[in-house]
Residue, then its C-alpha position, 0 to 999 in steps of 0.5 A: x172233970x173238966x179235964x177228963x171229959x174230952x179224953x171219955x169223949x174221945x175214947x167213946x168216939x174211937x171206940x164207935x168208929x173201931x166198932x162201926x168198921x170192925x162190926x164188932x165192940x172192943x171186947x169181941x175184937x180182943x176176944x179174937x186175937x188174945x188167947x182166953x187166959x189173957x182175960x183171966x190175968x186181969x182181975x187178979x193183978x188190977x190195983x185194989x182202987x180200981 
């Protein structure tokens, strides 16, 4: 955990900062430039531990 935390912190702060000049989150921003099945690939191909 003490490994982990600076990069979930750092990862929230690149996400605020994507999101705070785009206007829009991560996920609207990938809706927008990938086509829709891309989304769909997903959750059939994820490792079972996740």
């Amino acid at each position: 955990m003490l490994f982990l935390y600076p990069l979930m912190s750092a990862m929230q702060m690149i996400s605020a900062r994507i999101g705070r000049v785009a206007g829009h989150g991560r996920a609207a921003i990938m809706r927008r430039l990938f086509p829709s099945w891309a989304g769909q690939l997903e959750p059939r191909y994820a490792p079972s531990w996740i």
